[in-house]
Backbone as numpy.savetxt, mean C-alpha at the origin, in Angstrom:
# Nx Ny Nz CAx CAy CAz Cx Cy Cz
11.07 -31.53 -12.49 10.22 -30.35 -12.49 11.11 -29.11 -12.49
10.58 -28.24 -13.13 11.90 -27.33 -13.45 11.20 -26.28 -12.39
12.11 -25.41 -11.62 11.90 -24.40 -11.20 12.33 -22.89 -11.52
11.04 -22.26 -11.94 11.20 -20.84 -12.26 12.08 -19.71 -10.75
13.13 -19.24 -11.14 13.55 -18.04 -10.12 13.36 -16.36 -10.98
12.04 -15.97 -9.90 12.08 -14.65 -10.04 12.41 -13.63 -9.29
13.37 -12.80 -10.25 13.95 -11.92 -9.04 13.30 -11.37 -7.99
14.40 -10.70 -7.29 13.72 -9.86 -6.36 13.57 -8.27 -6.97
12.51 -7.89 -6.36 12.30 -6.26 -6.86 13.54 -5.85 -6.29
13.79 -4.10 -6.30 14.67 -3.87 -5.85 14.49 -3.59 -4.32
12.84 -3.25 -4.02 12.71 -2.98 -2.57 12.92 -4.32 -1.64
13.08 -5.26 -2.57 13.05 -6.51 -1.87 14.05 -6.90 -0.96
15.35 -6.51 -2.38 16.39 -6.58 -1.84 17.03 -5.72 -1.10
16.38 -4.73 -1.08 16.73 -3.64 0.09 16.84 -4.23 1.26
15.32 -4.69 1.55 15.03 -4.58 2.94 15.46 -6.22 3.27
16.07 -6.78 2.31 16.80 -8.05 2.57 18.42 -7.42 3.43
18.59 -6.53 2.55 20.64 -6.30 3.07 20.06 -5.69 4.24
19.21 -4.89 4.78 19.00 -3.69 5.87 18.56 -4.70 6.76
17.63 -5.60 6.74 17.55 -6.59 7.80 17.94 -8.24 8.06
19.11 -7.75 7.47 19.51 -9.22 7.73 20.08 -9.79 9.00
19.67 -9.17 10.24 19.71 -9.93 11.48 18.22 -9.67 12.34
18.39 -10.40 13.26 17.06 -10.87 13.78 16.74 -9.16 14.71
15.08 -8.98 14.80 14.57 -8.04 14.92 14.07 -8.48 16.47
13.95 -8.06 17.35 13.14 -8.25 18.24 11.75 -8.30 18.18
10.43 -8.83 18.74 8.72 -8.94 18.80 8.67 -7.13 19.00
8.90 -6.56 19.46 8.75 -4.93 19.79 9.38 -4.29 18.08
10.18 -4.32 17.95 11.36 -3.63 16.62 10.23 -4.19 15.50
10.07 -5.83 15.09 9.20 -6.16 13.99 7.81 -5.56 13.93
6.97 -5.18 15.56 5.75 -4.45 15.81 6.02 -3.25 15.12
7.13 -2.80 15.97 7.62 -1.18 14.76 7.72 -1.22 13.78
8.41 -1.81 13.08 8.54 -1.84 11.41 7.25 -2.48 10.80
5.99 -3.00 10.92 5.13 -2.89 10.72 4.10 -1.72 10.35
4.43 -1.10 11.42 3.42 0.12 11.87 4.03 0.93 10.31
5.76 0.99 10.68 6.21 2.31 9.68 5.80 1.86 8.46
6.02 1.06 8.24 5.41 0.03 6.58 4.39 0.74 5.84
2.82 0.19 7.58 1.83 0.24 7.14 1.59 1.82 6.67
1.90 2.83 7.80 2.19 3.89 7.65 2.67 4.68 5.67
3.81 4.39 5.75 4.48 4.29 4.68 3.25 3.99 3.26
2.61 3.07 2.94 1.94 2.35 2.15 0.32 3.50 2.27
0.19 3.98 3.58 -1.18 4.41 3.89 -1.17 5.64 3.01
-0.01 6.47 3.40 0.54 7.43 2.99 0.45 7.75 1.41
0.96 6.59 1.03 1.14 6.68 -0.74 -0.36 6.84 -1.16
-1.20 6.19 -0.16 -2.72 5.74 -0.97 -2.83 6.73 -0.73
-3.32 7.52 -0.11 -3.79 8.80 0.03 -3.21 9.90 -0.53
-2.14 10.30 -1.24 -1.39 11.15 -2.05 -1.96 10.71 -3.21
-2.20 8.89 -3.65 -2.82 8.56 -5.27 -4.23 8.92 -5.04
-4.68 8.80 -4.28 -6.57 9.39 -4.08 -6.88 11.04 -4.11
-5.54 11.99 -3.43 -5.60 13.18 -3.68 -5.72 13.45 -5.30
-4.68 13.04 -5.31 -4.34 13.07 -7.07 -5.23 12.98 -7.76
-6.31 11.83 -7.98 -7.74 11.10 -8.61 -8.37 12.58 -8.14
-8.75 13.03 -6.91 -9.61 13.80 -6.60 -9.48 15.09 -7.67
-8.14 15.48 -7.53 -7.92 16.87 -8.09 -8.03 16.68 -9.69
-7.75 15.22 -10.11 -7.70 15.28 -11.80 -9.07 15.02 -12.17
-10.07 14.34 -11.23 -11.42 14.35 -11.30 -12.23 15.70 -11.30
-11.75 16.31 -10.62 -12.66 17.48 -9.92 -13.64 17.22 -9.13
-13.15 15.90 -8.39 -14.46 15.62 -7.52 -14.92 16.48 -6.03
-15.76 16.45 -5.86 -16.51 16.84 -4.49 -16.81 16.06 -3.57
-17.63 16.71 -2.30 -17.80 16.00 -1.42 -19.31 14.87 -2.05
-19.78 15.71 -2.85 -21.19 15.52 -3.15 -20.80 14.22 -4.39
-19.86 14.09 -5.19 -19.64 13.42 -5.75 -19.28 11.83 -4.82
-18.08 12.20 -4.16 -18.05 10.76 -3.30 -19.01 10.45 -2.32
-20.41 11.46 -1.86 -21.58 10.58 -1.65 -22.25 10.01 -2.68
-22.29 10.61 -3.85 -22.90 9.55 -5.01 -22.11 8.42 -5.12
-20.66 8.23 -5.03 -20.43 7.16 -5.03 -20.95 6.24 -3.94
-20.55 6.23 -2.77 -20.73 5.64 -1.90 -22.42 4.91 -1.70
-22.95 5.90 -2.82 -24.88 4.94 -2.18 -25.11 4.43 -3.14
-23.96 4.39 -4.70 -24.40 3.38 -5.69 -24.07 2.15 -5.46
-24.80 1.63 -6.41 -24.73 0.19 -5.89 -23.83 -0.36 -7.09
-22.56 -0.45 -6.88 -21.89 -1.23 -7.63 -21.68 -2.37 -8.21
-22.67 -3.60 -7.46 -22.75 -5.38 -7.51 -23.65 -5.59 -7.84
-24.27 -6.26 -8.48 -25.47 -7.15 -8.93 -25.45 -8.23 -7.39
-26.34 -8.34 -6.94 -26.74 -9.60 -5.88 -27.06 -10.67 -6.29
């Protein structure tokens, strides 16, 4: 069986050389948080962005929010 190797991104290997010794239960809790942080951050700078290239409103993302997007 042949096995495919796909690289690593480059953030991969970042945070491969930067943590390559053991983290403490407290330190891994932290680097979680900053991560999640980190990641929360981006979404919300790409949703500003949507907002301002939309021209949306408040009144617009209540129309979104009460359509019904799914078939049941």
């Amino acid at each position: 069986m042949a096995v495919h190797k796909l690289p690593f991104s480059n953030t991969q290997l970042e945070l491969l050389k930067a943590f390559s010794h053991q983290l403490s239960e407290n330190e891994l809790k932290e680097l979680r948080k900053l991560l999640a942080r980190f990641f929360a951050n981006r979404l919300m700078q790409e949703a500003d962005r949507v907002w301002e290239e939309q021209n949306w409103s408040d009144e617009k993302v209540d129309e979104l929010l009460n359509t019904k997007l799914r078939k049941v």
